[in-house]
C-alpha positions as CSV (number, residue, x, y, z in Angstrom):
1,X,118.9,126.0,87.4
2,X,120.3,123.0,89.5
3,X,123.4,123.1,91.7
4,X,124.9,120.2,89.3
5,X,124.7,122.1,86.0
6,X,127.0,124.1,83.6
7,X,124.9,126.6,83.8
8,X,125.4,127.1,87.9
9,X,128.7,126.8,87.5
10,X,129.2,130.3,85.6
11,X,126.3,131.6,87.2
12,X,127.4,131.2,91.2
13,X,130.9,132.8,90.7
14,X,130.1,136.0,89.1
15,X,127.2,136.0,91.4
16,X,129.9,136.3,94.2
17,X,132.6,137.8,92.7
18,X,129.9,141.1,92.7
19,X,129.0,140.2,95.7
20,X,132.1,140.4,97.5
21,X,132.9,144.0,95.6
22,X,129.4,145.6,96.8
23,X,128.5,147.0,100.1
24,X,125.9,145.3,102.5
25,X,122.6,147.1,101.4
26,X,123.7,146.6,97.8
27,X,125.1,143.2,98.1
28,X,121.0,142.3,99.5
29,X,119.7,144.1,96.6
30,X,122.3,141.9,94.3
31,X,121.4,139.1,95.9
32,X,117.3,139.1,95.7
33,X,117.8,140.2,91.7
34,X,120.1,136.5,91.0
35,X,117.7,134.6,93.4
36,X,114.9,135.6,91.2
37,X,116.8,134.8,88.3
38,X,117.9,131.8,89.5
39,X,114.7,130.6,90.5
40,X,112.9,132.2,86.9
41,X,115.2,130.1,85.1
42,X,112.9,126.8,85.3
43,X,109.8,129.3,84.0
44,X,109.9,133.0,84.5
45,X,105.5,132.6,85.4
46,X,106.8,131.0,88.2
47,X,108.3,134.3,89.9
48,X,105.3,136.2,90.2
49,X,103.9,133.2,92.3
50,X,106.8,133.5,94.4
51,X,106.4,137.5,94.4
52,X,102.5,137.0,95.8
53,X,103.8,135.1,98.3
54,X,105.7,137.3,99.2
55,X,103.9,140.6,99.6
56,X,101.0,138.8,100.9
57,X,102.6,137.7,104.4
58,X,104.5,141.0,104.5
59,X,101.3,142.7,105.0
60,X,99.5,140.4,106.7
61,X,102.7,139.8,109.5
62,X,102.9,143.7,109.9
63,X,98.8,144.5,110.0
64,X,99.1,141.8,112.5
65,X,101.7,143.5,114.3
66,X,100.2,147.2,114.3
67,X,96.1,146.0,114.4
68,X,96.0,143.4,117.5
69,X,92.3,143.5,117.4
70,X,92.3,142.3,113.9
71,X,95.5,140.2,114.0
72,X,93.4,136.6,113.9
73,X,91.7,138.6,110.4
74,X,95.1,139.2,109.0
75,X,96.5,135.5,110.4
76,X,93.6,133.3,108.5
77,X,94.4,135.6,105.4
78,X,97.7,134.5,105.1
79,X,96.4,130.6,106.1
80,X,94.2,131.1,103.6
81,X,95.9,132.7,101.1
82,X,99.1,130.2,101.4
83,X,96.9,127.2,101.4
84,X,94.9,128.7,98.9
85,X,98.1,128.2,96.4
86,X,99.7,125.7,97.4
87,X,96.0,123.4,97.4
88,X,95.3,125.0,93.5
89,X,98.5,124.2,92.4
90,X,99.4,120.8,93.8
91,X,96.3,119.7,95.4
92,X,93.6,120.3,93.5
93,X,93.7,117.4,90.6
94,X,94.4,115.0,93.2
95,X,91.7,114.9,95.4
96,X,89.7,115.5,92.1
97,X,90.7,112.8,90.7
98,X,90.6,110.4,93.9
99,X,86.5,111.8,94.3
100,X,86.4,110.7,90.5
101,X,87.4,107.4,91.1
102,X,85.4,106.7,94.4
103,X,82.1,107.9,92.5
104,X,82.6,105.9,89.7
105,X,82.7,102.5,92.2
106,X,79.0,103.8,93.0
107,X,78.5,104.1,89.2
108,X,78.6,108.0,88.6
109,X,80.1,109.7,86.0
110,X,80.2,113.2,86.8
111,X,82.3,115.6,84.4
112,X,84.5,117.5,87.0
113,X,87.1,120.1,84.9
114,X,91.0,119.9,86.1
115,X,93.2,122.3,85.6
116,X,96.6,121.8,83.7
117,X,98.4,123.3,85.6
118,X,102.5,123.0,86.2
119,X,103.5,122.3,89.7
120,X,106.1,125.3,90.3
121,X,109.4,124.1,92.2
122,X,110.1,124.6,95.9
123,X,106.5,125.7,96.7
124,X,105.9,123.4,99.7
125,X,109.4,124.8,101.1
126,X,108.6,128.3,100.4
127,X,104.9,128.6,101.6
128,X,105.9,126.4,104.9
129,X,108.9,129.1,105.4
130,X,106.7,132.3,104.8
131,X,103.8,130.8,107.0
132,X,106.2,130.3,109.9
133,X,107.1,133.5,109.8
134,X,103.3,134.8,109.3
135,X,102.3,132.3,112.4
136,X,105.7,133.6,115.0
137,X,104.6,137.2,114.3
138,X,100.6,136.1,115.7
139,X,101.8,134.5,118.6
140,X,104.3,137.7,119.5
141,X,107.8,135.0,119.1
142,X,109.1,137.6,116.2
143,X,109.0,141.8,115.6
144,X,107.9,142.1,112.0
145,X,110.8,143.8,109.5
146,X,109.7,147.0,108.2
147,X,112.1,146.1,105.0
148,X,110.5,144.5,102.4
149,X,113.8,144.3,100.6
150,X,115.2,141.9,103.5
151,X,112.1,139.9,104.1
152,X,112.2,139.2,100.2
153,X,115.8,138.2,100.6
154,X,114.9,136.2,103.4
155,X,112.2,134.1,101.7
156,X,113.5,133.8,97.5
157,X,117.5,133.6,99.0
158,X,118.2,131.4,96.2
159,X,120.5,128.3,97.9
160,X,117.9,127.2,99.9
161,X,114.8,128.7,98.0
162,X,113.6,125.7,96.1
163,X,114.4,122.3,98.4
164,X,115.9,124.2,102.0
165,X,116.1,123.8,104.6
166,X,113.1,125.3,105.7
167,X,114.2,128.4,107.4
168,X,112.6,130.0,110.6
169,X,113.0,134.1,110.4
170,X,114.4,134.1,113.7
171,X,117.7,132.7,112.6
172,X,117.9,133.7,108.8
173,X,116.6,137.7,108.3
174,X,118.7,138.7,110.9
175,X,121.3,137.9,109.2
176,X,120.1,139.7,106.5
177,X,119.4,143.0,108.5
178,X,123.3,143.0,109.6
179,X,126.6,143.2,108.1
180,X,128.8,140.3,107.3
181,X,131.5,138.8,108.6
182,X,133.7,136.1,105.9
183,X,136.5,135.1,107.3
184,X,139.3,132.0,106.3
185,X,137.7,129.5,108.4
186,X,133.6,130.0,106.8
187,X,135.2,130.1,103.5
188,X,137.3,127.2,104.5
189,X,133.9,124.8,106.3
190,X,131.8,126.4,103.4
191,X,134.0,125.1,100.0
192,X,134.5,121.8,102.0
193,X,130.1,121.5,102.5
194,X,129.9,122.3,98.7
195,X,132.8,119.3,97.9
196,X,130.8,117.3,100.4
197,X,127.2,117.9,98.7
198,X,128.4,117.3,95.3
199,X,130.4,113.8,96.0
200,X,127.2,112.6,97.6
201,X,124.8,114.0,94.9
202,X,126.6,113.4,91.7
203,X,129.3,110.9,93.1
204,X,126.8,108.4,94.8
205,X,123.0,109.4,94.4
206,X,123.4,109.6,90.8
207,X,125.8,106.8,90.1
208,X,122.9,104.9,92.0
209,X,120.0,106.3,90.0
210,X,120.0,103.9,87.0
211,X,120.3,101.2,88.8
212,X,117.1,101.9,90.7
213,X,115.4,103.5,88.0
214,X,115.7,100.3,86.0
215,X,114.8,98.1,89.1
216,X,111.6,100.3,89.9
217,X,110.5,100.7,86.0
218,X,110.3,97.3,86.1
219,X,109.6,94.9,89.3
220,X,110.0,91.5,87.7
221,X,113.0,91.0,89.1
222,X,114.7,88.6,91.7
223,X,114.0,89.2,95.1
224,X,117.3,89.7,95.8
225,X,117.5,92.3,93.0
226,X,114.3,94.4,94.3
227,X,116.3,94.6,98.0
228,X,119.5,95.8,96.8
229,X,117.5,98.0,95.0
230,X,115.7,99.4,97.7
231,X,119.1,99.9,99.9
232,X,120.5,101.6,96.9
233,X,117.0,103.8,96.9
234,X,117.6,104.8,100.5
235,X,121.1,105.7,99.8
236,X,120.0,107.6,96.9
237,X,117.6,109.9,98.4
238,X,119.7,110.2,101.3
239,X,122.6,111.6,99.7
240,X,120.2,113.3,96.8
241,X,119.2,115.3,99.8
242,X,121.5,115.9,102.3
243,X,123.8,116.5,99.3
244,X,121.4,119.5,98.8
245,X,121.3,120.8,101.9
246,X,125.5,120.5,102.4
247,X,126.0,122.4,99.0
248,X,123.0,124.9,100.1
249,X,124.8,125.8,103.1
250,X,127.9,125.9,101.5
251,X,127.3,128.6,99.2
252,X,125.6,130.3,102.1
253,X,128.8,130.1,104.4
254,X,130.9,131.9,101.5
255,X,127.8,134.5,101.1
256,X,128.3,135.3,105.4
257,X,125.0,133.1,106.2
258,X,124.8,131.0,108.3
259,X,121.8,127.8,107.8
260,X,120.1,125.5,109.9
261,X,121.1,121.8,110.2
262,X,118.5,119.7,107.8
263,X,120.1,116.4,108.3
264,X,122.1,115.0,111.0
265,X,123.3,111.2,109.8
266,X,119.6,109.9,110.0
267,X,120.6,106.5,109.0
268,X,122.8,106.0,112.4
269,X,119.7,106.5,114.4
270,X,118.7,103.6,117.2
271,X,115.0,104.0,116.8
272,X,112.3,105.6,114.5
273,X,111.7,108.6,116.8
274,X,115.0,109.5,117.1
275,X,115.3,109.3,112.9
276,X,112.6,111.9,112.8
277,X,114.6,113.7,114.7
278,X,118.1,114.0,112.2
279,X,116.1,113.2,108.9
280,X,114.3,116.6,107.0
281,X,115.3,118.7,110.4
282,X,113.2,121.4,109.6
283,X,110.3,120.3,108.5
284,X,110.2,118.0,111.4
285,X,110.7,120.8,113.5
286,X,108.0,122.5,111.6
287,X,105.3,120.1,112.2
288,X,106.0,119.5,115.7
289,X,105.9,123.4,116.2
290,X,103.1,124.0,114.2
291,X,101.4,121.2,113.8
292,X,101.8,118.3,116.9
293,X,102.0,121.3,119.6
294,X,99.1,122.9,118.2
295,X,97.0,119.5,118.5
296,X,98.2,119.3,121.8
297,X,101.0,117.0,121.5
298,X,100.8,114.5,124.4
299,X,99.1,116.7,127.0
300,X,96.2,114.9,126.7
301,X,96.4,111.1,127.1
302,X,98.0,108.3,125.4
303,X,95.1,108.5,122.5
304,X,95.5,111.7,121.8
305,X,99.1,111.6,121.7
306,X,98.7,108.7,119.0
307,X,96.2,110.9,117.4
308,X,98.1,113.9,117.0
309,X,101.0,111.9,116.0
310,X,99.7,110.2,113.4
311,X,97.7,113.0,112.0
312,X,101.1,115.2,112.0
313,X,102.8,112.0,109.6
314,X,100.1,111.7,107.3
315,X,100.0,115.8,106.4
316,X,103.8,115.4,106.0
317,X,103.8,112.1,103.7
318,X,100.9,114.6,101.6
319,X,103.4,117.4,102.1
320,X,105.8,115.6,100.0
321,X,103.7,115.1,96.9
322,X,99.8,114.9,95.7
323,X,100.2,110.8,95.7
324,X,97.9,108.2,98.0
325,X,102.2,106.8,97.9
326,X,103.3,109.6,99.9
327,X,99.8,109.7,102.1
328,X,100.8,105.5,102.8
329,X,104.6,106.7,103.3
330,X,103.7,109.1,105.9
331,X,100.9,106.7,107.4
332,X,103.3,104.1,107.8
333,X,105.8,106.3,109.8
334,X,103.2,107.6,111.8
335,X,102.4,104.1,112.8
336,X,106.3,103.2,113.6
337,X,106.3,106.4,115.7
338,X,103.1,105.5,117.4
339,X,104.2,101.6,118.2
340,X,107.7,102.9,119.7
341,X,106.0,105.0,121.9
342,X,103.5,102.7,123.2
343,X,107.1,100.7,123.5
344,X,109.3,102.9,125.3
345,X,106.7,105.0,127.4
346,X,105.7,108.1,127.4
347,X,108.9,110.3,127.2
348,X,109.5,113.6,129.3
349,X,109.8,115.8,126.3
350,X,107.0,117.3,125.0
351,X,108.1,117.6,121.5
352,X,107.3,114.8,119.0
353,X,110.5,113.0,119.8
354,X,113.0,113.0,122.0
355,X,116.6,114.2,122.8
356,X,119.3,112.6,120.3
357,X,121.7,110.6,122.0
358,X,125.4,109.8,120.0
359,X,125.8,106.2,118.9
360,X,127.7,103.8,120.3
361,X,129.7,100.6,119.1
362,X,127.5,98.0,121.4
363,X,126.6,94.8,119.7
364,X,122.8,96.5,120.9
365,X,123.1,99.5,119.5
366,X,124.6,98.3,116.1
367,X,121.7,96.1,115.9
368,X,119.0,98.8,117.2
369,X,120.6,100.9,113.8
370,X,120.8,98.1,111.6
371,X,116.7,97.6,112.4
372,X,115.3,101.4,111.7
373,X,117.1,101.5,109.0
374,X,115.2,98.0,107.9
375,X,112.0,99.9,108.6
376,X,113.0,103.2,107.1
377,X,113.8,101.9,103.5
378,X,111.0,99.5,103.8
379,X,108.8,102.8,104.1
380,X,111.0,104.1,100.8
381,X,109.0,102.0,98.9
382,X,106.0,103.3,98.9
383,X,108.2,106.7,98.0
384,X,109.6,105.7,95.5
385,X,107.0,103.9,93.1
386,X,104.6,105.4,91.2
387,X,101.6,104.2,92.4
388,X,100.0,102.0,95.2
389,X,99.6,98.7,92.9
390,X,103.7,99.3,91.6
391,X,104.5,99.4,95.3
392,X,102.6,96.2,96.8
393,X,103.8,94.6,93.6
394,X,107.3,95.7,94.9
395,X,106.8,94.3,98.3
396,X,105.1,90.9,97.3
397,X,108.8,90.5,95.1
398,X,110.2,91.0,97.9
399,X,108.3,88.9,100.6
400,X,107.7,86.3,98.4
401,X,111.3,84.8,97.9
402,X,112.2,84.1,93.9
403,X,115.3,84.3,92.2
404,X,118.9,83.2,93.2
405,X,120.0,84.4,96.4
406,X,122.8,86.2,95.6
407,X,123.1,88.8,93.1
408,X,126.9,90.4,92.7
409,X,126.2,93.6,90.7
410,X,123.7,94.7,93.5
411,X,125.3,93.7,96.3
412,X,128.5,95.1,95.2
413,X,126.7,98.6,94.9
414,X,125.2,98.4,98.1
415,X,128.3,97.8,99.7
416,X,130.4,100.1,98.2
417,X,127.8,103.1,98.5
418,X,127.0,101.8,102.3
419,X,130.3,102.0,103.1
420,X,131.5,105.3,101.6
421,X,128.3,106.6,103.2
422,X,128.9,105.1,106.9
423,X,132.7,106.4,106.7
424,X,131.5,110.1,106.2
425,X,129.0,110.1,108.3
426,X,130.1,108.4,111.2
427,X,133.4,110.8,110.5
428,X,131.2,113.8,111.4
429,X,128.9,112.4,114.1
430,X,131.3,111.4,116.3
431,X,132.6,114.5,116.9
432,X,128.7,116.3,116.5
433,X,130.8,118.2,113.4
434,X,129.5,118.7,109.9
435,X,133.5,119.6,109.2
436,X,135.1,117.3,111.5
437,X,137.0,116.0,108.5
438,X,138.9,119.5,108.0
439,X,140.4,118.8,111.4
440,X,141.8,115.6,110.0
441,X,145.8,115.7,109.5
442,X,146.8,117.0,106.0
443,X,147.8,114.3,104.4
444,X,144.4,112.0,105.3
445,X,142.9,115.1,104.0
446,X,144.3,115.1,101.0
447,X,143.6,111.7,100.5
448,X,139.5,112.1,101.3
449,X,139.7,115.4,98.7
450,X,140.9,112.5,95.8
451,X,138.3,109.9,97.2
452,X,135.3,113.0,96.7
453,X,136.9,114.1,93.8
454,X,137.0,110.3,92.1
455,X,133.9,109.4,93.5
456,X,132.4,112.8,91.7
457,X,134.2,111.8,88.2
458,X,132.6,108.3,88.7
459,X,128.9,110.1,88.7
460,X,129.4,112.3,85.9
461,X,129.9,109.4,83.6
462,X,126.1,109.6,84.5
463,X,123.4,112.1,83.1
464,X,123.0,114.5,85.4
465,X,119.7,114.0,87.6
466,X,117.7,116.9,89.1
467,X,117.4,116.8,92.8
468,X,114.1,114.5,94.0
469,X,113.0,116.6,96.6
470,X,112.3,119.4,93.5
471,X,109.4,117.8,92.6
472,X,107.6,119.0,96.5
């Protein structure tokens, strides 16, 4: 079921409206019943997936909790077991196939079965978010719950359950193991995130979606065209995203929940690092707290630091899909991260980048955003195309100049999308304020509610598009 459907739309009110009427223990029990409905919807097969999952690092987080001796047993169970899935069902035909294809160069032929196998939604988000909790438990951060019922809650809760933000336990099942609180002003922040989420989903990303489907299906094109589609791309899955998260934490704040941060205007950041730092929050919190730290982040030398950085980018470009693209995408990054801090120094932080700082309206710093975001969406192409010979084909298009320079129906789009993007987000970060805009005086609020709500008309002259980050 996605957030952009009919279906959603009677579906999410009657789930509240029962909500609201229910008492706290019921309203969890309510609420873990429509999140496995709303997540069997796509294929009901899917749910018992999600329900081993589940039961598997409820046990293995409390044995680890009540049996120290055998808590490393019970750890690389639920390593294993996590893995286990998530390799089998989007792993496994991959590397299969790539070990096909290097043994053929060498002129073998070996038979090696794949399995056909569906790759079920939001797996990567879910595993991550149940192995964090699995991992905090072994290293004594979090108390196990004794309640199944709110640890079930806290890993299927259905606004975040299939693209996040990847929730820690320490901020979400508590939240779940108390009563709520709604009052004027979370029902006020959360029905203007859910306005917010749909005018950049369905009123830009997929206004911009045939445009770049139609450039990437076919890469023949000018090399003015292939740019202005690769803005458009970076707009796209920007505001395909974020959109998600805003609308996610939305329907949370009308629910009493309160989630994480995922995006924090990425594409007004002065360097690469400090992208990494507002783009996919929590999964780049994950990595550096399970991943970098555990390597031993930059306590051991410059080459180690480099090491452990790029190792961490390459796991997340594989993270996002079973694709040597994604493996480049995440390779390439890792290199940008790697070159800026050879640049800069080593920084005092010991996390994988450091402290955010606001921007500015410097001539420098305008220039400094103008050039990661050159490097970012260069990197998007390698997300976006299909295949490693689609994307260099991309890039030679590009590189190798053809084609009139100027090309009015993209550069009109990239505009207009760039603009209406830069004028919410700077809006918020300015004040550090997702809802900044709700402070606004009434009438300019009134006026950005007909902006969203034209911009939103202007989409759904479109087909509806599912949300990209689905498909990891």
């Amino acid at each position: 079921m996605l957030f952009n459907s009919s279906e959603f739309l009677i579906f999410f009110p009657v789930v509240l409206v029962v909500y609201y009427i229910l008492n706290r223990r019921p309203q969890n029990v309510w609420l873990l019943l429509c999140s496995y409905f709303f997540y069997g919807w796509w294929d009901w097969r899917f749910t018992f997936l999600l329900m081993t999952s589940t039961v598997l690092n409820f046990v293995c987080a409390w044995q680890i909790h009540r049996r120290p001796l055998m808590s490393r047993f019970f750890l690389v169970a639920s390593l294993c077991g996590n893995f286990g899935i998530l390799w089998t069902f989007k792993y496994l035909n991959f590397f299969a196939d790539s070990a096909i294809r290097i043994l053929n160069l060498f002129h073998f032929n070996p038979d090696v079965p794949t399995l056909k196998v569906i790759l079920p939604i939001g797996i990567s988000f879910y595993t991550f978010q149940t192995l964090a909790y699995t991992i905090d438990v072994y290293r004594g951060k979090l108390k196990p719950t004794n309640n199944f019922l709110d640890f079930a809650l806290y890993i299927t809760f259905f606004p975040q359950l299939v693209a996040g933000p990847i929730e820690r336990a320490t901020n979400l099942l508590p939240q779940f193991e108390r009563k709520r609180t709604i009052d004027g002003q979370m029902v006020a922040s959360g029905l203007f995130l859910i306005l917010l989420g749909y005018t950049k989903k369905v009123g830009i990303a997929d206004s911009i979606a045939p445009f770049v489907d139609s450039v990437f299906g076919n890469v023949n094109k000018s090399s003015i065209r292939l740019l202005s589609a690769l803005y458009l791309f970076s707009f796209q899955i920007y505001c395909d995203f974020s959109g998600y998260s805003d609308i996610a934490r939305g329907i949370s704040r009308l629910f009493g929940f309160e989630l994480m941060v995922n995006f924090n205007q990425p594409y007004l950041s002065k360097n690469i690092t400090e992208f990494w730092r507002r783009w996919h929050i929590s999964l780049s919190s994950w990595l550096r707290d399970y991943l970098y730290i555990p390597l031993g982040g930059n306590r051991h030398g410059k080459g180690k630091t480099y090491r452990n950085i790029m190792i961490t980018m390459i796991l997340a470009g594989l993270w996002h899909g079973a694709n040597w693209t994604f493996v480049l995408w995440g390779t390439l990054h890792g290199l940008y991260l790697v070159i800026h801090r050879f640049v800069v120094g080593q920084y005092r932080s010991k996390e994988l980048v450091p402290h955010v700082q606001f921007p500015s309206t410097n001539t420098r710093d305008i220039l400094n955003i103008l050039f990661t975001f050159q490097l970012v969406a260069l990197s998007w192409v390698f997300f976006r195309s299909a295949d490693l010979p689609q994307a260099f084909a991309y890039l030679k298009g590009i590189f190798v100049w053809h084609g009139p320079l100027i090309d009015f129906g993209g550069l009109l789009r990239v505009a207009f999308f760039g603009t209406l993007i830069v004028f919410i987000d700077w809006a918020q970060y300015k004040q550090n304020n997702d809802v900044a805009m709700l402070e606004w005086h009434w009438i300019k609020r009134g006026a950005l509610y007909v902006l969203f709500v034209f911009v939103i008309l202007l989409g759904k002259t479109h087909e509806s598009v599912p949300f990209i980050y689905f498909q990891f």
